[in-house]
Every structure is written in structure tokens, then in C-alpha cells.
C-alpha positions as YAML, in Angstrom:
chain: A
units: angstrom
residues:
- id: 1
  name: UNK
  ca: [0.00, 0.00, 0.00]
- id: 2
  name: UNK
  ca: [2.50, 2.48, 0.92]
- id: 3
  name: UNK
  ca: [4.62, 2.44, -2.61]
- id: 4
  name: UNK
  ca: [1.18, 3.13, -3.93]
- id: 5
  name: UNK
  ca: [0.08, 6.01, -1.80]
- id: 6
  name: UNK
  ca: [1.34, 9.37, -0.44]
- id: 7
  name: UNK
  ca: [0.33, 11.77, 2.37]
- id: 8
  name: UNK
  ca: [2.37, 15.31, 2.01]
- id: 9
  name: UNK
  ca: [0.97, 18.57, 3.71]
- id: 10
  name: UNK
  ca: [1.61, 20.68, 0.68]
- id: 11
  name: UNK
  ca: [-0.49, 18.33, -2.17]
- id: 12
  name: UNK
  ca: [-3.97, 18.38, -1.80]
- id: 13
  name: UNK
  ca: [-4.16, 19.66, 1.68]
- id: 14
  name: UNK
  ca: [-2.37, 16.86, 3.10]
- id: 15
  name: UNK
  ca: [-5.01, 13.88, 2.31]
- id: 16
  name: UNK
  ca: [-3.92, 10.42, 0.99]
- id: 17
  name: UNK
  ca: [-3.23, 10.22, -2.79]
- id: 18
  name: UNK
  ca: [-2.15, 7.86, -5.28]
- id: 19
  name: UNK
  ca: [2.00, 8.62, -5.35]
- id: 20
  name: UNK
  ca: [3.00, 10.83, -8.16]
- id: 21
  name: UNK
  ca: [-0.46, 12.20, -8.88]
- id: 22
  name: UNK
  ca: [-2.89, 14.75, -6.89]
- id: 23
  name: UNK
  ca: [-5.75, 11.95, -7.27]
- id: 24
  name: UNK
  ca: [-7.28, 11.86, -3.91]
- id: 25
  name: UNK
  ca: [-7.65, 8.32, -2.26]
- id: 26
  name: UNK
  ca: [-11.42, 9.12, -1.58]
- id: 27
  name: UNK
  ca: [-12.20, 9.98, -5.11]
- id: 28
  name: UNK
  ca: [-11.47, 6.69, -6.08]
- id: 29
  name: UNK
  ca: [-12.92, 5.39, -3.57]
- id: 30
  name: UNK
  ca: [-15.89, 7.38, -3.85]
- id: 31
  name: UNK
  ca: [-16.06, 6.47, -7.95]
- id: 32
  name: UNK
  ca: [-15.70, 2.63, -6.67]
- id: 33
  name: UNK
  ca: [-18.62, 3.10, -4.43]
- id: 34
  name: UNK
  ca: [-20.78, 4.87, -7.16]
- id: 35
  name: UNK
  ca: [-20.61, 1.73, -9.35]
- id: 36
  name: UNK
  ca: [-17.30, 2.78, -11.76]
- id: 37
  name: UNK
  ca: [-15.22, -0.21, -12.68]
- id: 38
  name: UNK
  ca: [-11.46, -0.48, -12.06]
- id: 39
  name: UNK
  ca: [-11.64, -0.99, -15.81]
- id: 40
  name: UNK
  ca: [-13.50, 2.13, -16.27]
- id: 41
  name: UNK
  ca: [-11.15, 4.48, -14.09]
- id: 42
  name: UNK
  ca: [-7.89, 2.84, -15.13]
- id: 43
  name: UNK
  ca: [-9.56, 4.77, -18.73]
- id: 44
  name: UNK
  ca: [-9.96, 7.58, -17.35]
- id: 45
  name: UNK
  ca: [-6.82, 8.15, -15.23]
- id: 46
  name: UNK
  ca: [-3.97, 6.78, -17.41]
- id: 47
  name: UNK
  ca: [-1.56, 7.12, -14.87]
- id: 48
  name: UNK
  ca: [-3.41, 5.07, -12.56]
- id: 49
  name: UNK
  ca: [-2.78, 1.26, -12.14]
- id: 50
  name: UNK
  ca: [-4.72, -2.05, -11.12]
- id: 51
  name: UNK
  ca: [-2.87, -1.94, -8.07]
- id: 52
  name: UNK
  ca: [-3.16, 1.59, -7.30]
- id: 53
  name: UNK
  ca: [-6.75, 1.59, -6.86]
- id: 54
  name: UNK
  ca: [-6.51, -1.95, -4.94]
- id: 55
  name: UNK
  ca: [-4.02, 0.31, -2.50]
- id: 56
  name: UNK
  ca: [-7.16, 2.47, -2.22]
- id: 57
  name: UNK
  ca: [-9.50, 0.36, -1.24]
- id: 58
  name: UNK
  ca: [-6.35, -1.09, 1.34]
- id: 59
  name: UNK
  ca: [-6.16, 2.13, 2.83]
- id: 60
  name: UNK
  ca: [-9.92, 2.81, 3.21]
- id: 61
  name: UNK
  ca: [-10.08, -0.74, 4.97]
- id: 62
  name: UNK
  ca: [-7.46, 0.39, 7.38]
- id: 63
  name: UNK
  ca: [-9.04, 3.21, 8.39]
- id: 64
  name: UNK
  ca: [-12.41, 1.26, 8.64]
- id: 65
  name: UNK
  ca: [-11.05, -1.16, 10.92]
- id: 66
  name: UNK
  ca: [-9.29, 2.37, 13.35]
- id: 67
  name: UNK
  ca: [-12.61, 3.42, 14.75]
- id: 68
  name: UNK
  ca: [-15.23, 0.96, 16.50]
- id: 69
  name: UNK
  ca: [-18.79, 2.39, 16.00]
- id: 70
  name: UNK
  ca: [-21.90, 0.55, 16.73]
- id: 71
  name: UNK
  ca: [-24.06, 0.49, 13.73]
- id: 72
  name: UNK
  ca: [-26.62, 1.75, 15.30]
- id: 73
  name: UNK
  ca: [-25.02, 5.35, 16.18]
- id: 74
  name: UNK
  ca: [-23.06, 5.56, 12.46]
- id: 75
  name: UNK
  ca: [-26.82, 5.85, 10.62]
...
């Protein structure tokens, strides 16, 4: 995950992109969740690969698993 992803203060406020890019880690994440394909954003992102977005969805697991919430109190 971490040759995949980068977290500097001074590119894009300091949240978790895909290294070498200014592509947000929620974006694709958000674009995964809103029924895009990997095929489909791999098109539209060139730069991006297969395993770039799979270090995505890594990274948003991680932080899933950092907070305990009942399910009740997260709707």
C-alpha cells in the first residue's frame, strides 16, 4: 500500500493520494462506491494502475477497521 500512496501537507491539503499524482484516495474510492469499474477508471486516469486503486480500497479498509462504531449510532 505504501509504494502506492502518499500523504504530504503541501499536495492536496495533506489527504492520501495515489504517489506521483494529486488523485485523492477518496475519489477513487468514492467512484468505486458509485458503481465505476477499475476498468472504467484505469480509462480515465492513465496514470493510474490495477494496483493503485486496490491500494485504495487497502487504505480505506485500514481506516475502517481504526474506529469501533456501533451500527446503530453511524446511521
Amino acid at each position: 500500500m505504501h509504494s502506492h500512496l502518499t500523504i504530504n501537507a503541501n499536495i492536496c491539503h495533506g489527504q492520501a493520494c495515489i504517489k506521483g499524482t494529486r488523485i485523492p484516495v477518496h475519489q477513487i474510492i468514492r467512484m468505486l462506491a458509485n458503481g465505476d469499474k477499475i476498468e472504467e477508471l484505469l480509462e480515465d486516469y492513465p496514470s493510474l494502475t490495477q494496483d493503485d486503486v486496490y491500494a485504495c480500497l487497502d487504505y480505506a479498509a485500514t481506516l475502517a477497521e481504526e474506529q469501533i462504531t456501533p451500527i446503530e449510532h453511524a446511521i
